[in-house]
LOKEVO-575487 format. One record per residue (C-alpha): residue number from 1; residue in three letters; y, x, z. Coordinates in nm, 3 decimals, always signed. Each point is the difference from the previous one (the first is absolute). Layout:
BEGIN
NUM  ALA  Y  X  Z
...
***
This chain:
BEGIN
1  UNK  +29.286  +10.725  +9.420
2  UNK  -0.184  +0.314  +0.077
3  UNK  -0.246  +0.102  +0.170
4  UNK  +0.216  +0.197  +0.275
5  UNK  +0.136  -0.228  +0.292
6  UNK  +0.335  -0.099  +0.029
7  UNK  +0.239  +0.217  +0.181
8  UNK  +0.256  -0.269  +0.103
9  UNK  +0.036  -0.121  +0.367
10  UNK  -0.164  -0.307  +0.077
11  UNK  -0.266  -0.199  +0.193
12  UNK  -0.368  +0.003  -0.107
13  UNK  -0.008  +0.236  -0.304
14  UNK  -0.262  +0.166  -0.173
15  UNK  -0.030  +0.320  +0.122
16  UNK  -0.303  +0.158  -0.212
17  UNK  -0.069  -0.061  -0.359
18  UNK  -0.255  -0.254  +0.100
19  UNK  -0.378  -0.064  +0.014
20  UNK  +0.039  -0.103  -0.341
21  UNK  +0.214  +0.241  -0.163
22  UNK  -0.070  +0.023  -0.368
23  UNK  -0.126  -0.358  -0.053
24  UNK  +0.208  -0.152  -0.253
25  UNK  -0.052  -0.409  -0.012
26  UNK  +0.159  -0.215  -0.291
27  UNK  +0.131  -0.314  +0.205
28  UNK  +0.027  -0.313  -0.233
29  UNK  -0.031  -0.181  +0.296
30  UNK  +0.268  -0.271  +0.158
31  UNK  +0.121  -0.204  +0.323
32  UNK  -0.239  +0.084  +0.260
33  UNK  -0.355  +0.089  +0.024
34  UNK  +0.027  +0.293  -0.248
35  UNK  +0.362  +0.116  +0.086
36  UNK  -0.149  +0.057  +0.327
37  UNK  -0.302  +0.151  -0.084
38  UNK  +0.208  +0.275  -0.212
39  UNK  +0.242  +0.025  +0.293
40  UNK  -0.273  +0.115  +0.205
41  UNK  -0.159  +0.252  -0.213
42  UNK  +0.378  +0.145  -0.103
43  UNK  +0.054  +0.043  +0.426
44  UNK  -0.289  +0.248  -0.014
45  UNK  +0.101  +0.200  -0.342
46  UNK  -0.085  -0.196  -0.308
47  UNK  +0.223  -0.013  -0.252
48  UNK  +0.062  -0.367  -0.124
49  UNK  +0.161  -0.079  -0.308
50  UNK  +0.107  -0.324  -0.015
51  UNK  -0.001  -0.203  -0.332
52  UNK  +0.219  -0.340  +0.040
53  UNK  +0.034  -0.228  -0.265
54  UNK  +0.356  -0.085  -0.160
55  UNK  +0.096  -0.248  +0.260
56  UNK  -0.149  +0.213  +0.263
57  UNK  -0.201  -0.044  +0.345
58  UNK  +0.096  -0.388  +0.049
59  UNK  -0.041  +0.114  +0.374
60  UNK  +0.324  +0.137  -0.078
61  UNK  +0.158  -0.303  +0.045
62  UNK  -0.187  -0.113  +0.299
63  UNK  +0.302  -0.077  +0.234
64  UNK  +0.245  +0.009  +0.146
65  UNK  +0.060  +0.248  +0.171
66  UNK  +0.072  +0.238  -0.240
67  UNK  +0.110  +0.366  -0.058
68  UNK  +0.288  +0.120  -0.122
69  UNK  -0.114  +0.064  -0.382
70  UNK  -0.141  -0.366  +0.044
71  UNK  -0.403  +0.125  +0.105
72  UNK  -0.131  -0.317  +0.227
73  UNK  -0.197  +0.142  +0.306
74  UNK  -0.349  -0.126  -0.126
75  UNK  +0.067  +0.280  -0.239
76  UNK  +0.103  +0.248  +0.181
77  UNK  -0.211  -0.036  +0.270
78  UNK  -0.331  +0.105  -0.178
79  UNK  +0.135  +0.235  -0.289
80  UNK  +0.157  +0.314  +0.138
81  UNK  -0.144  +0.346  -0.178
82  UNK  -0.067  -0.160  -0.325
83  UNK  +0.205  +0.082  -0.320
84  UNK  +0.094  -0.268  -0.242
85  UNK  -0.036  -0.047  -0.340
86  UNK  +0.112  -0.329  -0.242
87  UNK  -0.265  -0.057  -0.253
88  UNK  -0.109  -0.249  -0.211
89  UNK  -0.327  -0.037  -0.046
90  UNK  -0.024  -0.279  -0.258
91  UNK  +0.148  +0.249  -0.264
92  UNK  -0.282  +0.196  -0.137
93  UNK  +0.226  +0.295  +0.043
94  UNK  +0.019  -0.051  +0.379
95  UNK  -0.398  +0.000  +0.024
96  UNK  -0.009  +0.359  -0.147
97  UNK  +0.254  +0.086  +0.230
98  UNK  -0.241  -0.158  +0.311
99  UNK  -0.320  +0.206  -0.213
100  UNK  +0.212  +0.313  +0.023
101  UNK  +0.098  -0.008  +0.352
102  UNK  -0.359  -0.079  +0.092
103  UNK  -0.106  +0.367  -0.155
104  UNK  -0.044  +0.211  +0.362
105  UNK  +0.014  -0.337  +0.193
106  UNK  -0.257  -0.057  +0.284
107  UNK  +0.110  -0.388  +0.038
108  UNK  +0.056  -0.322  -0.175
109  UNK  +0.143  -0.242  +0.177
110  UNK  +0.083  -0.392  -0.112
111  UNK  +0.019  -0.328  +0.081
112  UNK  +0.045  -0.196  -0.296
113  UNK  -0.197  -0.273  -0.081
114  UNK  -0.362  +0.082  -0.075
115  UNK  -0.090  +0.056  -0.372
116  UNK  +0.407  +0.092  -0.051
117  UNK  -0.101  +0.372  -0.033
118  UNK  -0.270  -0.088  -0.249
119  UNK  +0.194  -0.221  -0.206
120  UNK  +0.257  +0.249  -0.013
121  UNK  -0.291  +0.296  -0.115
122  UNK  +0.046  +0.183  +0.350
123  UNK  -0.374  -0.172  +0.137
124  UNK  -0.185  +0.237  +0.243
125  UNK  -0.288  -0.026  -0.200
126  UNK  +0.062  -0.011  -0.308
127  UNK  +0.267  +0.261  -0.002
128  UNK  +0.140  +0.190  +0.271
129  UNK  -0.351  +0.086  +0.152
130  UNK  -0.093  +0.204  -0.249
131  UNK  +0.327  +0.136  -0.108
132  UNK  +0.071  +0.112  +0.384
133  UNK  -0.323  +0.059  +0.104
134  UNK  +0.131  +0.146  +0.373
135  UNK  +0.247  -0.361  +0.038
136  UNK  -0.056  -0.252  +0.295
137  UNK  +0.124  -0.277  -0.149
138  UNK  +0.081  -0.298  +0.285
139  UNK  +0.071  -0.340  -0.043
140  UNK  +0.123  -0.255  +0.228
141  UNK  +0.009  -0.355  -0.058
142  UNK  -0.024  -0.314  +0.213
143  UNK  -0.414  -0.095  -0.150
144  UNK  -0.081  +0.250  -0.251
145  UNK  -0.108  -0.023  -0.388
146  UNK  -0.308  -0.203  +0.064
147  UNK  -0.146  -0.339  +0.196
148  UNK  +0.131  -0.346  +0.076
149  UNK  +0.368  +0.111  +0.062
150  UNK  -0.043  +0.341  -0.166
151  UNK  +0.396  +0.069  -0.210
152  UNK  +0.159  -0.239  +0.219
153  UNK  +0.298  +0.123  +0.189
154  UNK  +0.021  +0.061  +0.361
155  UNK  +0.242  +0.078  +0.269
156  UNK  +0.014  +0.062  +0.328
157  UNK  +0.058  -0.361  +0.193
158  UNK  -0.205  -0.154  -0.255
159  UNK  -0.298  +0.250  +0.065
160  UNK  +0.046  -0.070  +0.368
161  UNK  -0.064  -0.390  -0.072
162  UNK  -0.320  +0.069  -0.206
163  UNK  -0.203  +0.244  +0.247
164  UNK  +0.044  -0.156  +0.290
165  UNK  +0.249  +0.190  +0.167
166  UNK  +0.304  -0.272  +0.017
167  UNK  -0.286  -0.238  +0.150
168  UNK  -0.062  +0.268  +0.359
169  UNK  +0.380  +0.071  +0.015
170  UNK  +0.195  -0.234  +0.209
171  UNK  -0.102  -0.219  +0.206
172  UNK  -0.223  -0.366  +0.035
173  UNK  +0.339  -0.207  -0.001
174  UNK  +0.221  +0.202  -0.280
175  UNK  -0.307  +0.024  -0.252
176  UNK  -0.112  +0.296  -0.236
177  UNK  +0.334  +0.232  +0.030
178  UNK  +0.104  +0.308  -0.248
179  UNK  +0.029  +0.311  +0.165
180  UNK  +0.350  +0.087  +0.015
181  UNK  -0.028  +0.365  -0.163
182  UNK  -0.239  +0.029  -0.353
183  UNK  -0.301  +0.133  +0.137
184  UNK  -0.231  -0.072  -0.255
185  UNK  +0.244  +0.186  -0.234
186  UNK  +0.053  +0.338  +0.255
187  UNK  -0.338  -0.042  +0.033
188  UNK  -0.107  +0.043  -0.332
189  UNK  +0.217  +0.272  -0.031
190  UNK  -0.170  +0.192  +0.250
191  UNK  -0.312  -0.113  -0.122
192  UNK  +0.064  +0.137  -0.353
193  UNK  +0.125  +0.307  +0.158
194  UNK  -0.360  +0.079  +0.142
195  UNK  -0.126  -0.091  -0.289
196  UNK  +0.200  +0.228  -0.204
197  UNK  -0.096  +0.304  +0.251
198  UNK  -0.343  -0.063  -0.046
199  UNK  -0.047  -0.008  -0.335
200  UNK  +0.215  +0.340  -0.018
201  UNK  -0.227  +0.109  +0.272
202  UNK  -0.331  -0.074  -0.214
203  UNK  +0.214  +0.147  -0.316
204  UNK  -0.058  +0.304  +0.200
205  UNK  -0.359  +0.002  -0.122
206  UNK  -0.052  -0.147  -0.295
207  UNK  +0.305  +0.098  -0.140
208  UNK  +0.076  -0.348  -0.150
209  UNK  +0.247  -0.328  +0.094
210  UNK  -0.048  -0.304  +0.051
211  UNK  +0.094  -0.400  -0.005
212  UNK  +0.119  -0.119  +0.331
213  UNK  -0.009  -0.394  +0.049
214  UNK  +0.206  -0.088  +0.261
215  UNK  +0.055  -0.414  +0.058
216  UNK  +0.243  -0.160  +0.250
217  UNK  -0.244  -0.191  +0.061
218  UNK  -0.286  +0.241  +0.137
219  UNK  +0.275  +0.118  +0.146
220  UNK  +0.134  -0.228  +0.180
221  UNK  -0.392  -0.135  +0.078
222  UNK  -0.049  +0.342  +0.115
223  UNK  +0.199  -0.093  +0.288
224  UNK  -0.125  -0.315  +0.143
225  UNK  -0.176  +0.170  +0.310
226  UNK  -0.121  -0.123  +0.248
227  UNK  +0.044  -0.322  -0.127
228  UNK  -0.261  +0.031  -0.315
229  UNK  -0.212  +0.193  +0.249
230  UNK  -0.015  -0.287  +0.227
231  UNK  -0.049  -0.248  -0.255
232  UNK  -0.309  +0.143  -0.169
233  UNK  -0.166  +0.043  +0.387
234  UNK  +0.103  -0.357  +0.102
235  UNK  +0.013  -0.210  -0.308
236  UNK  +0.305  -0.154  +0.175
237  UNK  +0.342  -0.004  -0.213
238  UNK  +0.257  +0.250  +0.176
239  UNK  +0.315  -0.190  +0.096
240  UNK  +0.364  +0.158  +0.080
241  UNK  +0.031  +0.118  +0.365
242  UNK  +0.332  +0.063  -0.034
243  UNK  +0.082  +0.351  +0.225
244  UNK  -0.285  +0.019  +0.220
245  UNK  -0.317  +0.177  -0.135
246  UNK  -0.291  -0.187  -0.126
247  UNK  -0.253  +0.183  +0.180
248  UNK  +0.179  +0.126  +0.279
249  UNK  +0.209  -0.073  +0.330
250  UNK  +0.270  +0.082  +0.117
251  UNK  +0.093  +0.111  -0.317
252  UNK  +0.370  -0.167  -0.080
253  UNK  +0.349  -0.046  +0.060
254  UNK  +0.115  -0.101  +0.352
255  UNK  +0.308  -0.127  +0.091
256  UNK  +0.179  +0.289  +0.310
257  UNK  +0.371  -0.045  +0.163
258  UNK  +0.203  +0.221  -0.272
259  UNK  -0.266  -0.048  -0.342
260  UNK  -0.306  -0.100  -0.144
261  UNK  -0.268  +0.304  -0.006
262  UNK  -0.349  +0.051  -0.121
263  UNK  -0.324  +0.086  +0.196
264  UNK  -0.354  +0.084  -0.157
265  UNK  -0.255  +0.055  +0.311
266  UNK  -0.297  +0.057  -0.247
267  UNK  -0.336  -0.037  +0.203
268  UNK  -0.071  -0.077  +0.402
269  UNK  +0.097  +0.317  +0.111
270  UNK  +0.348  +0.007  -0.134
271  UNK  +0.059  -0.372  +0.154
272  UNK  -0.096  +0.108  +0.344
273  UNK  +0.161  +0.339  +0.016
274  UNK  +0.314  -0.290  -0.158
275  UNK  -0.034  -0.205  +0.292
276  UNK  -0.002  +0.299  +0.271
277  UNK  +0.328  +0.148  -0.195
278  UNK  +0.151  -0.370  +0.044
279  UNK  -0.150  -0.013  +0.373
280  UNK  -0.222  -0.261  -0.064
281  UNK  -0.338  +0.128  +0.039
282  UNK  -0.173  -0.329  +0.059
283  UNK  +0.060  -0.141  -0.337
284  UNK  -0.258  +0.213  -0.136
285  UNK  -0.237  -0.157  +0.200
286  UNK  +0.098  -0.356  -0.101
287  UNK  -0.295  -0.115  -0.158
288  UNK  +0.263  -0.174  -0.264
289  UNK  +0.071  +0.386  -0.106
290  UNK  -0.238  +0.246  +0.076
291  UNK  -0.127  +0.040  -0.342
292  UNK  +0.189  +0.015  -0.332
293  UNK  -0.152  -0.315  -0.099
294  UNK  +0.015  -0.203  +0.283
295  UNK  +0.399  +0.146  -0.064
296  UNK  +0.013  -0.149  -0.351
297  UNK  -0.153  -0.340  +0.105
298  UNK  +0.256  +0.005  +0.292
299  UNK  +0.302  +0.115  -0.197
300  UNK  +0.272  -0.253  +0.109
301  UNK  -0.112  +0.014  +0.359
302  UNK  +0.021  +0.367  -0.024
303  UNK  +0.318  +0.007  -0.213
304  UNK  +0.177  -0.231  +0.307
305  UNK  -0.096  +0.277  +0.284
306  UNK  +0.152  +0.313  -0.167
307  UNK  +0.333  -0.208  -0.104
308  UNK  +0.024  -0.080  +0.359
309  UNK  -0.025  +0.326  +0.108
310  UNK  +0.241  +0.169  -0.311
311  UNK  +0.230  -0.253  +0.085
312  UNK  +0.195  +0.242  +0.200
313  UNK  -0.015  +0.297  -0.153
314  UNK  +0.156  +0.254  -0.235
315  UNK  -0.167  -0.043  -0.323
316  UNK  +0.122  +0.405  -0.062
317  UNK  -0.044  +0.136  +0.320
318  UNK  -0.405  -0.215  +0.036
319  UNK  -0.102  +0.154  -0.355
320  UNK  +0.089  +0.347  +0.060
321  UNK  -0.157  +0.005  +0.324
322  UNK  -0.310  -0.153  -0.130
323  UNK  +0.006  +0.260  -0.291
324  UNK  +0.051  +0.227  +0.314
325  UNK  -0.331  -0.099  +0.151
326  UNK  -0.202  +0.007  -0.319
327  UNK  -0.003  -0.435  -0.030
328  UNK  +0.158  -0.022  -0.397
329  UNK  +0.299  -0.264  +0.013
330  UNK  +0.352  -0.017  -0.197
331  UNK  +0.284  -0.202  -0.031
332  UNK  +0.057  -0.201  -0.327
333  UNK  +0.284  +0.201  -0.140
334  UNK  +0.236  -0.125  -0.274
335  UNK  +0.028  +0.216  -0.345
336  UNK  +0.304  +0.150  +0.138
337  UNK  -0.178  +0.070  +0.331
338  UNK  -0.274  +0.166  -0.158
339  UNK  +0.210  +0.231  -0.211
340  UNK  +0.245  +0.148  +0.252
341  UNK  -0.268  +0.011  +0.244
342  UNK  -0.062  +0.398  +0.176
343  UNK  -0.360  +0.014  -0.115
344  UNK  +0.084  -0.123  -0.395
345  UNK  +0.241  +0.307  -0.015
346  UNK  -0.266  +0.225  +0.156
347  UNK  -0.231  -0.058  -0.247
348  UNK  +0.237  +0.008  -0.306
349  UNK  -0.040  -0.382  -0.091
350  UNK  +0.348  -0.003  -0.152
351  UNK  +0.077  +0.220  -0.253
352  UNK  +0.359  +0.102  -0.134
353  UNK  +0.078  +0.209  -0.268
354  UNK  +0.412  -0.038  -0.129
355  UNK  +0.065  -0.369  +0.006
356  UNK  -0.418  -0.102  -0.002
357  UNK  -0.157  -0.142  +0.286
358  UNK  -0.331  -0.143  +0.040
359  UNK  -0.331  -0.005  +0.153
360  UNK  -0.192  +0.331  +0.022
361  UNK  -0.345  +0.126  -0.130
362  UNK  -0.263  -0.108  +0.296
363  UNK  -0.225  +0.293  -0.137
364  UNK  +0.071  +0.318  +0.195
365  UNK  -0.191  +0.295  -0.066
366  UNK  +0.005  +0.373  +0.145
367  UNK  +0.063  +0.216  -0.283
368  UNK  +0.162  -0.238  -0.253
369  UNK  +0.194  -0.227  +0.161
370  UNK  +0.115  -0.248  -0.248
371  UNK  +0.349  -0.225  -0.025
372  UNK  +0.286  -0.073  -0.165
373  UNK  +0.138  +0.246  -0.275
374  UNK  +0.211  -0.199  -0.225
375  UNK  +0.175  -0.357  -0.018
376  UNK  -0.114  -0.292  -0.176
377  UNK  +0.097  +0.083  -0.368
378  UNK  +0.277  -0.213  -0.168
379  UNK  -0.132  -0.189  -0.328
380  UNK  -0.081  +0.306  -0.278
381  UNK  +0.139  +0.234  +0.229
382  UNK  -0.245  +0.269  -0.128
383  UNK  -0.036  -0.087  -0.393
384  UNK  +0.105  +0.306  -0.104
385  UNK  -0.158  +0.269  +0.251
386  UNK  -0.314  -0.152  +0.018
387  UNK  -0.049  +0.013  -0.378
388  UNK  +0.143  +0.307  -0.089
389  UNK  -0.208  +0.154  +0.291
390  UNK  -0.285  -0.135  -0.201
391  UNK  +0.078  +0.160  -0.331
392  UNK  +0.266  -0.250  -0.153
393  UNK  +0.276  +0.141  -0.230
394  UNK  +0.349  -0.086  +0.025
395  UNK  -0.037  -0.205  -0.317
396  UNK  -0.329  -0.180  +0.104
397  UNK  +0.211  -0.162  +0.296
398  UNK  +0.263  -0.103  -0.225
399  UNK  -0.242  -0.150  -0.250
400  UNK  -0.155  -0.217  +0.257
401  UNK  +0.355  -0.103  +0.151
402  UNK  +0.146  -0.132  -0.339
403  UNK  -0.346  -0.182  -0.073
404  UNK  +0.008  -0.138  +0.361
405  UNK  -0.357  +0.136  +0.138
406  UNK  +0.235  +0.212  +0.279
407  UNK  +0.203  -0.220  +0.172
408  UNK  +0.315  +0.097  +0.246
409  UNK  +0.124  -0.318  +0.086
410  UNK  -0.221  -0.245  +0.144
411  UNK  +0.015  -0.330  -0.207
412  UNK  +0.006  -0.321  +0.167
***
């Protein structure tokens, strides 16, 4: 990949070099939370090599469904712009291949378990800090190095169960439910993105790296507003509301005559400019819900009034006219819905380039716009550019293929 954008037709491509051109990042990373990191920083320009071990990103086998060269989507949906390379590390000959690549990196990123780099003489401290004085070197694992479950491995449902995020999802009669996407894992992806950005944003002024820490579970803690909020005002343990709001009402899913839709009237103003729009002035004045919290203490009563009066209409047609008059509302849309939907091709959701679709970059700036430029990468589909690029001979590459440090075929 290169730094220009790609000149194919297609939906949501790059069409600048990127915020980031330049950056070069070292991705050890695999499955989730650091694929998607690296996705995001390749949308705006980096250039991400990615390192996989013999038997490759697992994720790669993460289905069905799969591709045709065999790719399940929980690959390919979070590492498009990346160029692969097979390397094994546990070969003493593949860690001075990692040492060389990381001369003119700006990024390190892993996931193994903590204390695998420095049992394998590639610690931050010890070792790569001073040798690449300019590196940010990030690590994400589920605890960290250190404390009560410190080297312990995490992942994403599990993290869910352990900071309290299972126990506000669902509701009082299912019990503590697991979100049904990984959030604590996109999450820390994101997470370690910022993270990344603002240590190369410091590196601006000192001139030197640093050690990133990222945990799924601060993470995933990270996330448990209002509910932790709430807790440390009231004492009182949060408990799963299922889809209304905590703190707030309406704010939920309401049955209408076509679909189910959504509506968030977020203080008293919003609820009685709601009840004019729904020609029902006088329920403002109903003691039972003239405030938000007399609202939230009158939920069900309130929740039986507006089904009455939905009962009859057009999910659709109700939500866009509320949208119309400024009240926020939606219908609960399938997947499918959502991505054939007018406003998801408007703002370049889905992104096609050749035979790859998938979600597009949320992050849309003026001057660079960022997106798709290349297709996930098949296993070691860039052994042999990536390393002559980087000052590999002919006979180098052969070396390390007949000792088995570059690997072609992914070994299962």
């Amino acid at each position: 990949m290169t730094d220009a954008p790609p000149t194919a037709d297609g939906k949501g491509l790059a069409r600048s070099a990127g915020a980031l051109a330049g950056l070069r990042v070292i991705d050890l990373t695999r499955v989730l939370g650091g694929p998607y990191c690296t996705m995001v920083l390749s949308d705006h320009g980096a250039e991400v090599i990615k390192l996989e071990p013999p038997q490759g990103d697992e994720v790669r086998d993460w289905g069905p469904p799969f591709d045709e060269a065999g790719d399940a989507s929980y690959f390919v949906g979070v590492n498009r712009n990346k160029r692969s390379v097979g390397l094994d590390l546990s070969k003493p000959a593949g860690k001075d291949v990692l040492l060389r690549l990381l001369e003119g990196a700006d990024v390190l990123i892993e996931n193994f378990k903590p204390g695998s780099m420095e049992k394998w003489g590639l610690g931050y401290d010890a070792v790569l800090k001073s040798r690449f004085p300019r590196l940010v070197h990030c690590r994400v694992s589920g605890f960290g190095g250190t404390g009560p479950l410190g080297g312990f491995p995490g992942y994403d449902a599990v993290l869910q169960a352990m900071v309290g995020l299972m126990s506000i999802n669902g509701t009082e009669t299912s019990g503590p439910t697991r979100l049904g996407n990984p959030i604590v894992d996109i999450a820390t992806g994101l997470f370690s993105t910022i993270a990344i950005l603002m240590a190369l944003q410091e590196r601006e002024r000192s001139g030197l790296g640093q050690y990133c820490d990222m945990t799924l579970h601060d993470c995933g803690m990270a996330l448990l507003h209002p509910h932790a909020a709430n807790y440390f005002l009231s004492g009182k343990r949060p408990k799963a509301t299922g889809n209304p709001h905590p703190n707030l009402a309406p704010y939920s899913k309401f049955k209408t005559k076509t679909c189910e839709i959504f509506v968030a009237a977020g203080n008293d103003p919003a609820f009685r400019k709601f009840c004019d729009f729904l020609g029902m002035p006088e329920m403002a004045q109903d003691p039972r819900f003239a405030t938000n919290g007399a609202r939230v203490t009158n939920r069900d009563a309130l929740t039986e009034v507006l089904e009455r009066r939905f009962a009859e209409e057009d999910g659709h047609d109700l939500t866009r006219r509320m949208l119309a008059a400024g009240l926020p509302a939606g219908p609960v849309l399938h997947v499918d819905e959502a991505m054939a939907a007018e406003h998801t091709a408007h703002r370049a959701m889905v992104t096609e380039l050749g035979g790859y679709v998938g979600l597009g970059t949320p992050i849309k700036l003026s001057r660079t716009p960022g997106g798709t430029r290349a297709a996930p990468p098949r296993f070691a589909e860039h052994t042999e550019a990536v390393l002559s690029a980087r000052g590999f001979s002919a006979e180098e590459l052969k070396a390390l293929r007949a000792s088995g440090v570059l690997v072609d075929q992914r070994r299962r």
